[in-house]
C-alpha positions as a printed NumPy array, in Angstrom:
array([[  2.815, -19.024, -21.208],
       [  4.756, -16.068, -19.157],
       [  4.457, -16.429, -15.639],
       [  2.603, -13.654, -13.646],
       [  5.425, -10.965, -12.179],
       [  5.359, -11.796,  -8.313],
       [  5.791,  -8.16 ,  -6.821],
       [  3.822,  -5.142,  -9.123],
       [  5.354,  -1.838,  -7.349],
       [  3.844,   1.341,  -8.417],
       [  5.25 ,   4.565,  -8.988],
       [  3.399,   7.448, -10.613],
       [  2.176,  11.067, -10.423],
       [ -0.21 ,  12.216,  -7.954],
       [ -3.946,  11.819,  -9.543],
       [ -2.655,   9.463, -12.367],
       [ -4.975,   6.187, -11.266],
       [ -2.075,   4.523,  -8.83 ],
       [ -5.212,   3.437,  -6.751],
       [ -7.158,   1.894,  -9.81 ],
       [ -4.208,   0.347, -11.028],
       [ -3.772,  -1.128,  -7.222],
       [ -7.18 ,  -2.544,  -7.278],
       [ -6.973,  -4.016, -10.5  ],
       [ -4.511,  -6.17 ,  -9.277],
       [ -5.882,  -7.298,  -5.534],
       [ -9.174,  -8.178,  -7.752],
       [ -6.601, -10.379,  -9.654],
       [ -5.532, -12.101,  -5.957],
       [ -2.903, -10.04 ,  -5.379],
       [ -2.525,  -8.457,  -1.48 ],
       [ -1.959,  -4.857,  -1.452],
       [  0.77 ,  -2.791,   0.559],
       [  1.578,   1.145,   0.801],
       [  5.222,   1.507,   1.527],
       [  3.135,   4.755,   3.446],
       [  1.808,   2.185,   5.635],
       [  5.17 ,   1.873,   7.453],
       [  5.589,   5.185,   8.398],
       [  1.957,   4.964,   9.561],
       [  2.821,   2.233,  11.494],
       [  5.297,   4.072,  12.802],
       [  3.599,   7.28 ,  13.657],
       [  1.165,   4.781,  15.538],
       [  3.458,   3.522,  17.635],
       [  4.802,   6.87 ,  18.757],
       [  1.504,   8.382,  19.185],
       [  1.757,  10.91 ,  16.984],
       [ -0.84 ,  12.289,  14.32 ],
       [ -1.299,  10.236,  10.887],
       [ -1.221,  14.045,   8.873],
       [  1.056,  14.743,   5.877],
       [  3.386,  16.174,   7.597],
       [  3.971,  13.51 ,   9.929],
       [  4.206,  11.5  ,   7.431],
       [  7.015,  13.529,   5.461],
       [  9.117,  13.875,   8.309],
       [  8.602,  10.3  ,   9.676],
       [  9.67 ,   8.984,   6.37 ],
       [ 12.827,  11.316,   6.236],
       [ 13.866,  10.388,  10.107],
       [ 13.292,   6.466,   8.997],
       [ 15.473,   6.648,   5.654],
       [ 17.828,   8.864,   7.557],
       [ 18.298,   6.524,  10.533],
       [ 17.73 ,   3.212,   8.826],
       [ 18.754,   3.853,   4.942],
       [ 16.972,   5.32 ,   2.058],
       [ 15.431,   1.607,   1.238],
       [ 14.147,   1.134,   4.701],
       [ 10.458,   1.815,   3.88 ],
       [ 10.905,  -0.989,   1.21 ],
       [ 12.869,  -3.657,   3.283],
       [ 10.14 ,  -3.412,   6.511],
       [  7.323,  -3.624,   3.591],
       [  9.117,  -6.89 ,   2.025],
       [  9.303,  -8.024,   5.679],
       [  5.48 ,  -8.022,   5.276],
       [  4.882,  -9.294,   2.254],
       [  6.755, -12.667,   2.942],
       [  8.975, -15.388,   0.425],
       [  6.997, -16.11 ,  -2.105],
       [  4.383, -13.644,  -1.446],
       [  2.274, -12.363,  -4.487],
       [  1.76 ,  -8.24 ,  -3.937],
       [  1.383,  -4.85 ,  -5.641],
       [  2.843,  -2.379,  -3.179],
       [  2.255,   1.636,  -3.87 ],
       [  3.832,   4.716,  -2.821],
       [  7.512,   3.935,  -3.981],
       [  9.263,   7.246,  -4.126],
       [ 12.878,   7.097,  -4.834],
       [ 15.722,   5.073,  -6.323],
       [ 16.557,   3.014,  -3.202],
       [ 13.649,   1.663,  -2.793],
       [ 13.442,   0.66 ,  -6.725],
       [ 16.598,  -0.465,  -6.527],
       [ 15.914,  -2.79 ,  -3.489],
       [ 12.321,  -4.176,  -4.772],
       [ 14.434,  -5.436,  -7.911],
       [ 16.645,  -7.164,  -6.5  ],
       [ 13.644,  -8.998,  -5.306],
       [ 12.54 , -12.472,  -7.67 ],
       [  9.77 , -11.372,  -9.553],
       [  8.968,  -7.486,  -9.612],
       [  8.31 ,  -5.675, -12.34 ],
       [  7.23 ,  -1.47 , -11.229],
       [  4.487,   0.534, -13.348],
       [  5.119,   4.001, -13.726],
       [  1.701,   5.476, -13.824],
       [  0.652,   8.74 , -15.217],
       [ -2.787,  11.054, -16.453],
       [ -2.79 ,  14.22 , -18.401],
       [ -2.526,  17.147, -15.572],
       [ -5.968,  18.362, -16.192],
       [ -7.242,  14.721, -15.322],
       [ -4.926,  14.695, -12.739],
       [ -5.894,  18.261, -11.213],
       [ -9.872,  17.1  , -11.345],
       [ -9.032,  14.112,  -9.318],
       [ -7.247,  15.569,  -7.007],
       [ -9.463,  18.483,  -6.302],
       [-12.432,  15.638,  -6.281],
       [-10.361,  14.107,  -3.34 ],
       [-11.065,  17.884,  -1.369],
       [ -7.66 ,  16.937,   0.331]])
């Protein structure tokens, strides 16, 4: 029998079911991280807004001052040796190329038709 990947990262087009696919897997005993959350985190520590902007420009400031991997090195910080986790929002090369480098990942590219997509996201009124 194949042993269980380790680290699920997701990856995906807005709408497409990255949150389903994320809660498929915590059901399964899996712990869940956002490599969002660390920008979060870090928004909360300066006191500033958690808004999409402040989130884009965070991110930017962190992968220009720390690397373009950062978000995903601080998240495996988290997620411990020998930690079983699916962990979302993975946006660019750096940080795919750093999660495989890690034992155990395998990433999901997840994606919907647009028109499913567009419903969801209007549903979401955000």
């Amino acid at each position: 029998m194949k042993t269980p990947p380790r680290l699920i990262g997701l990856t995906g087009t807005n709408g497409a079911g990255k949150g389903e696919a994320a809660a498929f897997f915590v059901a399964r005993g899996y712990a869940y991280f956002s490599l969002s959350d660390v920008i979060r985190d870090e928004l909360r520590e300066r006191g500033e807004p958690e808004n999409r902007d402040g989130l884009i420009r965070t991110g930017n400031a962190l992968r220009e001052s720390f690397g373009p991997d950062v978000l995903a090195r601080r998240t495996m910080a988290k997620v411990g040796p020998g930690g079983r986790a699916v962990i979302d929002s993975i946006r660019n090369t750096a940080e795919i190329d750093y999660l495989r480098r890690q034992d155990g990942f395998v990433l999901l590219a997840i994606d919907a038709p647009v028109e499913l997509r567009f419903a969801r996201v209007a549903a979401r009124g955000r």
